[in-house]
C-alpha positions, 0 to 999 in steps of 0.5 A, a space after each residue: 500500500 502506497 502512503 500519501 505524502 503529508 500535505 499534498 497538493 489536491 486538485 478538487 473536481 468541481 464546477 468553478 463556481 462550485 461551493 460547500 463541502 461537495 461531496 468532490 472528488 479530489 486528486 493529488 499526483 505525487 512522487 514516482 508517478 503515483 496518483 491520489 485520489 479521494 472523496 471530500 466526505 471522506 478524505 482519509 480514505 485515498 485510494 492510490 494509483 499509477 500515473 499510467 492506470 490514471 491516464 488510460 482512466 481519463 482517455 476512457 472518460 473522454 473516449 465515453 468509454 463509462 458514459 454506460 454507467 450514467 444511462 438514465 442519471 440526471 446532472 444537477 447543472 446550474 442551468 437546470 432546466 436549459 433556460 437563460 435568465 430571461 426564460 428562454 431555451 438555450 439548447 443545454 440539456 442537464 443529463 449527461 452525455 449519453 443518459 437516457 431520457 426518463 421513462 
């Protein structure tokens, strides 16, 4: 089991304008190629990874290998319903890329 360095400098995965104690994800790369990654609920649980295994994660991601595991789910965006202050549409949808419509 790899140990976490004291101190390290997290990355938090949230909206910029984001605010409260999440839950996030946050990540830290650290020496000898080593990735840490865990959750602001719980920050004592790190789980640790290569830098490699992390960077096939994230072209994953990108290449919508996961997106099967959000199918019906909604994001909560600030945007919500797709409207622009003045109530129009704006073409922005709230579900993820990929999810289903609801049923």
């Amino acid at each position: 089991m790899a140990q976490v360095p004291p101190n390290p400098d997290w990355t938090r995965a949230a909206p910029d304008d984001a605010t409260g104690p999440g839950p996030w994800i946050e990540i830290a790369f650290g020496e000898d190629d080593l990735v840490h990654i865990r959750e602001t609920s719980d920050p004592t649980n790190v789980v640790t990874t290569t830098r490699r295994k992390w960077d096939a994660f994230v072209l994953g991601v990108r290449a919508g290998e996961f997106d099967h595991f959000v199918a019906g789910a909604e994001i909560e965006v600030e945007a919500e319903a797709g409207e622009t202050e003045g109530g129009e549409q704006d073409g922005r949808s709230s579900k993820a890329p990929g999810a289903a419509a609801p049923s």
